[in-house]
C-alpha positions as CSV (number, residue, x, y, z in Angstrom):
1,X,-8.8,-11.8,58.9
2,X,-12.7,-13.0,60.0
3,X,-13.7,-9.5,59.1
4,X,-11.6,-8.8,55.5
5,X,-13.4,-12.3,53.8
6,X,-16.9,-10.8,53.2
7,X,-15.5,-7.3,51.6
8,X,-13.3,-9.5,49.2
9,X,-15.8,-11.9,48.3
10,X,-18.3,-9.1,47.8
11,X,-15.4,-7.5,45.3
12,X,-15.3,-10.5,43.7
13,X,-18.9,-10.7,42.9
14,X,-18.6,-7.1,41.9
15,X,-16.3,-8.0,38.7
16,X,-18.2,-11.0,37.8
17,X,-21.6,-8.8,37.9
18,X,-19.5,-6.3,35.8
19,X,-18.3,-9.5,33.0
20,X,-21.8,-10.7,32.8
21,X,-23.4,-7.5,32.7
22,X,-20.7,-6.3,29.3
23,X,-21.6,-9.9,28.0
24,X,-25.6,-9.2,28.1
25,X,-25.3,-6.2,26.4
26,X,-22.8,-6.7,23.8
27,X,-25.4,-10.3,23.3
28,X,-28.5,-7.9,23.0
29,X,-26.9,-5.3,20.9
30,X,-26.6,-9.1,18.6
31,X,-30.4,-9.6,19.2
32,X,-31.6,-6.1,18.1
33,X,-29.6,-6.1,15.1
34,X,-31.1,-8.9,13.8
35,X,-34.4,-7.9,14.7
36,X,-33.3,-5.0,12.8
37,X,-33.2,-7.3,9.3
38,X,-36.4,-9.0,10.1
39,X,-38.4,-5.7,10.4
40,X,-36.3,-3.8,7.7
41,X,-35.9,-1.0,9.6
42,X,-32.5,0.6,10.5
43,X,-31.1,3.0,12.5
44,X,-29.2,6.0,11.0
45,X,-25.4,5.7,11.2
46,X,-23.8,7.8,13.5
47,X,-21.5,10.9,12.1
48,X,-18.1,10.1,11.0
49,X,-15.6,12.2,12.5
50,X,-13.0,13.0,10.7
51,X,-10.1,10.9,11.8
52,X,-12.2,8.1,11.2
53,X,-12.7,9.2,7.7
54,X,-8.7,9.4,7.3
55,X,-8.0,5.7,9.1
56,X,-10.5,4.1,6.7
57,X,-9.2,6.1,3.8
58,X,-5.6,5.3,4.7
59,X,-6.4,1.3,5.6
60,X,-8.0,1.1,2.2
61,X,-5.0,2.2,0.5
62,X,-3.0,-0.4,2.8
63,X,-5.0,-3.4,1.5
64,X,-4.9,-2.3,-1.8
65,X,-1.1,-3.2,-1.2
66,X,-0.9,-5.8,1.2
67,X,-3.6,-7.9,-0.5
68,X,-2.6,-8.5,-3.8
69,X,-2.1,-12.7,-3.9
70,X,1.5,-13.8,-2.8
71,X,1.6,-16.1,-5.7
72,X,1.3,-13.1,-8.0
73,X,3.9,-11.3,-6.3
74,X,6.4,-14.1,-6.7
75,X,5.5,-13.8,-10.6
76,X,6.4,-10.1,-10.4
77,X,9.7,-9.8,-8.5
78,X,11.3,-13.1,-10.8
79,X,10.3,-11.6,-13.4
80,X,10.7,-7.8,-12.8
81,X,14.7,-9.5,-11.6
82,X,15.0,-11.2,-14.2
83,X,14.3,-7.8,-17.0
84,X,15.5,-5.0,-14.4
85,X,19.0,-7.1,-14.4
86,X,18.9,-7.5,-18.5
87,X,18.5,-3.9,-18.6
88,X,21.3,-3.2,-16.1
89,X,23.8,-5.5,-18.6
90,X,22.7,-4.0,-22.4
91,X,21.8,-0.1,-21.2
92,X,23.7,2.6,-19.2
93,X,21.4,3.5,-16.5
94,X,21.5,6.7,-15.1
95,X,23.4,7.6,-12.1
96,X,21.5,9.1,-9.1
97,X,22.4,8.8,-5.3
98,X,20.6,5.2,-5.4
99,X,23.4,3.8,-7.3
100,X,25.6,4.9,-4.8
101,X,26.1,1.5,-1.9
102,X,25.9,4.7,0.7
103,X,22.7,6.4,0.4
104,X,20.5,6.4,3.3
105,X,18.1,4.1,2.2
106,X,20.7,1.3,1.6
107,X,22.8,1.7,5.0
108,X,19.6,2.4,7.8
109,X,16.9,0.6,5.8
110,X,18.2,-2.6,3.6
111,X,20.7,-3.6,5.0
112,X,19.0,-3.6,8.9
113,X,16.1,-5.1,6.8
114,X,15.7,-7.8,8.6
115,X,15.9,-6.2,11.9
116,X,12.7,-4.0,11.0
117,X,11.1,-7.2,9.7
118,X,11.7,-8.5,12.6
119,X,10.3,-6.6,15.0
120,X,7.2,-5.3,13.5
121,X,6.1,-8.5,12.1
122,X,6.5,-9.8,15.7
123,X,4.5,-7.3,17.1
124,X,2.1,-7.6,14.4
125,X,1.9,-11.4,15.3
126,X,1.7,-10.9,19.0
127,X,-1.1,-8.6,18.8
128,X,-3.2,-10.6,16.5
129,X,-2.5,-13.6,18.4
130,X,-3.6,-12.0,21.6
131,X,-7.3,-11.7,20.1
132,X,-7.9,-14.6,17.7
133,X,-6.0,-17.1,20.5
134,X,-8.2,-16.4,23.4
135,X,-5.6,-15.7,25.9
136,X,-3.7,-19.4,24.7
137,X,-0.5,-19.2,25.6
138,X,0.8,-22.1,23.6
139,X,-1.1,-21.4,20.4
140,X,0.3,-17.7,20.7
141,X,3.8,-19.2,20.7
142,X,3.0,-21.4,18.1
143,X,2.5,-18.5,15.8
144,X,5.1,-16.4,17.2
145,X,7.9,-19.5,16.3
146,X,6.8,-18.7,12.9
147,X,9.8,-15.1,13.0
148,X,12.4,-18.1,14.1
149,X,11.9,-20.0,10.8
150,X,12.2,-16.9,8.8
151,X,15.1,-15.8,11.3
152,X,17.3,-18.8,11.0
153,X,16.2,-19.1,6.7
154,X,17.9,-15.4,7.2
155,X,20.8,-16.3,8.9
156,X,21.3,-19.5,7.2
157,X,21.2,-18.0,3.3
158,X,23.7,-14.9,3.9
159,X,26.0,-17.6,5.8
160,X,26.0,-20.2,2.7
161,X,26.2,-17.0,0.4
162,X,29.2,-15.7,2.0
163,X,30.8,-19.1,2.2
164,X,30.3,-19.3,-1.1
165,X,32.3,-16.6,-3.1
166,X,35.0,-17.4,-0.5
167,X,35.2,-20.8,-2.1
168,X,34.7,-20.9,-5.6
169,X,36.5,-16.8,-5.8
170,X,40.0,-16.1,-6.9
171,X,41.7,-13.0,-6.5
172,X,43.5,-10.9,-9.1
173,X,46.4,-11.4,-7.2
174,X,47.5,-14.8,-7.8
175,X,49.6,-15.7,-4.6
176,X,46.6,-14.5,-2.8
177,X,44.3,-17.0,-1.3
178,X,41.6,-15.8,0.7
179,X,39.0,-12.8,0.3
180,X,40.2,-10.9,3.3
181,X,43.3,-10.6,2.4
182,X,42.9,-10.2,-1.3
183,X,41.0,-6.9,-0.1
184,X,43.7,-5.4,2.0
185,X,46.0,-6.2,-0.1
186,X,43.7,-3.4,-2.6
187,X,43.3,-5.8,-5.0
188,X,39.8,-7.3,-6.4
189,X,38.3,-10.5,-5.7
190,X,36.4,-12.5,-8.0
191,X,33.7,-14.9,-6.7
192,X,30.2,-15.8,-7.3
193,X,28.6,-13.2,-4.9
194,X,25.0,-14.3,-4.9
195,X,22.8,-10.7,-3.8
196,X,22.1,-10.7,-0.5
197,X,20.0,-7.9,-1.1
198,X,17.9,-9.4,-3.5
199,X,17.2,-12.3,-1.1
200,X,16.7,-10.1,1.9
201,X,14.0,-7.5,0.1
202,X,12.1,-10.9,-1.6
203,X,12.6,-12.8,1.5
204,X,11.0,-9.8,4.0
205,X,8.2,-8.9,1.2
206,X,7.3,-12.4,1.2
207,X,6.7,-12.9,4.7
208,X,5.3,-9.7,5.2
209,X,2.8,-10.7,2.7
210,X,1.9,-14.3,4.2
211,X,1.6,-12.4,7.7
212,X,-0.7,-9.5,7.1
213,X,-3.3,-11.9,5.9
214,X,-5.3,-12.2,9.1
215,X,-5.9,-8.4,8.7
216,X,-7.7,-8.9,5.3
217,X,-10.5,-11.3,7.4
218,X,-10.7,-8.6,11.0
219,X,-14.1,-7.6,10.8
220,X,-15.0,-10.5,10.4
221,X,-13.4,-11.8,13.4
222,X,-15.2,-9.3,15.3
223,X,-18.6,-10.2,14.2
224,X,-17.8,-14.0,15.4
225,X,-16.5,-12.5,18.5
226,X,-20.6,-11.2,18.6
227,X,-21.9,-14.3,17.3
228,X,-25.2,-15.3,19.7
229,X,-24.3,-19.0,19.8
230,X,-20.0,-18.5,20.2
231,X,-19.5,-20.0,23.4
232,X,-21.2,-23.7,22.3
233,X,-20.2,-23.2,19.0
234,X,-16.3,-23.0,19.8
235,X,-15.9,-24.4,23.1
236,X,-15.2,-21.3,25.1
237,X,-16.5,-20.1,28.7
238,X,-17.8,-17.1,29.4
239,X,-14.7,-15.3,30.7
240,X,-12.9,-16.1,27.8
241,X,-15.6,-14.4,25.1
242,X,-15.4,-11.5,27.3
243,X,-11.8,-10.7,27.6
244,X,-11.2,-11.6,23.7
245,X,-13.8,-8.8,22.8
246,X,-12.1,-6.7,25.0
247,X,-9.0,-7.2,23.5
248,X,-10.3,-7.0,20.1
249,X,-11.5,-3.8,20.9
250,X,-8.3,-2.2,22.6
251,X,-5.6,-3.7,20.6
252,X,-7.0,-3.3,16.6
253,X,-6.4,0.6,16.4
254,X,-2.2,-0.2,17.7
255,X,-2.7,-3.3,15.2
256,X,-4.1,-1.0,12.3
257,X,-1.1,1.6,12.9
258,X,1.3,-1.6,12.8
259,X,-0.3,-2.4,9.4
260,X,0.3,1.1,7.9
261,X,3.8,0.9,8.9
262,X,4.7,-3.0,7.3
263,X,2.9,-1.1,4.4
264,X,5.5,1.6,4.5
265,X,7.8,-0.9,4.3
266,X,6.8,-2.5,1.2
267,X,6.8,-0.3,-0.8
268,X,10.3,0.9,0.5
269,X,11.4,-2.9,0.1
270,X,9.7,-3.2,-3.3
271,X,11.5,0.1,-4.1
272,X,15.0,-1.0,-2.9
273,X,14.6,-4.6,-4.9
274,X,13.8,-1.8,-8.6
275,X,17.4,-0.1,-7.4
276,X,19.0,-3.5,-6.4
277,X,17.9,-5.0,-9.5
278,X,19.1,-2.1,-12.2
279,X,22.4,-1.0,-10.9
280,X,25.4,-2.9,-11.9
281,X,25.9,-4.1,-8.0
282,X,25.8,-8.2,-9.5
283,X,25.5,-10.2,-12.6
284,X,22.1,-11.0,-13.5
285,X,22.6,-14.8,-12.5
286,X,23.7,-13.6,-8.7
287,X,20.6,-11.7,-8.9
288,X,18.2,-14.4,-10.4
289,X,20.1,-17.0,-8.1
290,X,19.2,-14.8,-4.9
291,X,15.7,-14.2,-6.0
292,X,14.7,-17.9,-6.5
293,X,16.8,-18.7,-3.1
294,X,14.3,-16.7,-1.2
295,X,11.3,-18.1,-2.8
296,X,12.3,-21.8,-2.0
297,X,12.5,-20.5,1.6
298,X,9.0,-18.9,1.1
299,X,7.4,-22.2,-0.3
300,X,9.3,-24.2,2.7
301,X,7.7,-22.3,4.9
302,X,4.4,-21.4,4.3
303,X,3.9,-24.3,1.7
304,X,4.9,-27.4,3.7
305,X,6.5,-26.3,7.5
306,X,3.7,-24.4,8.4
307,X,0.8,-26.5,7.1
308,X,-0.4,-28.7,9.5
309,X,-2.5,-28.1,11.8
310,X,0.4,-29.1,14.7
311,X,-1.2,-29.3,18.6
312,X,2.4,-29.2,19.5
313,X,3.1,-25.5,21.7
314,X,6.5,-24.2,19.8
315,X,5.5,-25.9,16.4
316,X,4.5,-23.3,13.7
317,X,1.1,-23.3,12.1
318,X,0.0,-21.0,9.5
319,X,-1.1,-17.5,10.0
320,X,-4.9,-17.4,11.4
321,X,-4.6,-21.1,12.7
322,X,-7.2,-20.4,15.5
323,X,-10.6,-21.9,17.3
324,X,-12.4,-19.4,16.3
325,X,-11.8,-20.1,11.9
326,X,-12.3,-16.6,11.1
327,X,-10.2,-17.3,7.8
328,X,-9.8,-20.1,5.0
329,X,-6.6,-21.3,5.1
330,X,-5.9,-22.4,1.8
């Protein structure tokens, strides 16, 4: 055991050297560029290979749809609800296999909507958090409690909608008291059957929105990360600047595919809520009703829940809450 010490405290000495020596370079690659804007002089760009030129192509396109305001949004999908469902009740719309409650879209996509939500905002959050946390533990779960809100809003509308129609509906069968049996019984049941669909597309599109805003403010994360004066600035050691580059350079490509995929799924939501909203599936106040339903939970959330600035591990704080204020939280 004598003899084993020196070789483990020389290979201990060997990944510090390495640490300090990626944390000198990555501070006087800093130092040269802004020489670079004192002298005026800079250095040609290296050539773009093609992938490149496809990610940046295809990530403009993705901001151009994640980034429009949230607030605007809101405006659009009341609205667009509110005239799709008008439509629906004073014109015959045109059957295709959308109106049909079977097509592919409405059985694998909407109606596991929140499961997909789910799991790749989660993963979206996770990665993130990884980066603009600095390895905290209890700030990442801070942000990840953030799915658990939306999870039990989720659970918690579609419970109340359910209960409901069971207790203001009738059925056509007099005699008949309860929706369950009123349907095998092959007769209809009338009931105020707010959309769940409605609510579920808004209510994913809505936090999907509020989440991706951390990617709109990335590169500039990654300049702070390369800021000369970081560690006195925010209070972090050495170690910590290190493995946070690191990270942000080995996790943003899986985080920029993750983006292109809740990008995907906005415009199949946004897509879903047109079809929801123009075939006769609900009345126009079930529809209006779901619509304003998920926005409440929306404004609960990212309006007051989430606001403070909570040092409590497991309490929510709005997206980009971090040491490193990379983006304005409004």
């Amino acid at each position: 055991f004598a003899m084993a010490k020196p070789s483990t405290t020389k290979q201990t000495q060997g990944v510090s050297a390495k640490r300090r020596t990626a944390f000198e370079n990555a501070q006087r690659k800093q130092k040269t560029n802004e020489q670079q804007k004192f002298t005026g002089k800079k250095q040609l760009p290296e050539p773009t290979h093609v992938g490149h030129f496809l990610m940046m192509l295809v990530m403009k396109v993705c901001r151009m749809i994640l980034f429009i305001d949230t607030s605007v949004k809101i405006g659009v999908y009341l609205i667009g609800v509110m005239i799709g469902s008008i439509i629906c009740d004073l014109f015959v719309v045109p059957r295709t296999f959308m109106a049909d409650r079977r097509n592919f879209l409405n059985q694998y996509f909407v109606k596991l909507g929140w499961a997909w939500t789910l799991t790749f905002v989660s993963i979206y959050i996770l990665l993130t958090t990884l980066i603009y946390c600095c390895r905290d533990f209890a700030k990442i779960c801070q942000h990840m409690s953030r799915v658990v809100v939306g999870t039990g809003f989720w659970y918690f509308c579609t419970s109340i909608f359910m209960h409901i129609e069971n207790t203001v509906g009738i059925c056509t069968q007099s005699e008949i008291g309860d929706k369950t049996t009123c349907i095998e019984a092959e007769k209809n049941w009338l009931g105020f059957d707010i959309s769940g669909h409605v609510f579920l597309e808004i209510h994913c599109l809505l936090i999907i929105s509020e989440e991706v805003k951390t990617f709109k403010e990335w590169k500039k994360l990654g300049d702070i990360l390369h800021s000369e004066y970081l560690q006195d600035k925010r209070n972090l050691t050495e170690d910590e600047i290190l493995q946070t580059q690191i990270n942000y350079k080995t996790l943003t490509p899986y985080i920029k595919i993750v983006v292109l995929i809740l990008t995907i799924m906005v415009v199949l939501f946004e897509f879903m809520l047109f079809t929801s909203t123009i075939y006769r599936f609900h009345t126009l106040s079930q529809k209006v009703t779901a619509s304003f339903v998920a926005v409440i939970c929306w404004f609960v959330s990212y309006r007051l829940l989430f606001r403070t600035g909570n040092p409590y591990p497991f309490v929510p704080v709005m997206p980009g809450h971090s040491i490193l204020h990379f983006m304005k939280i409004k």
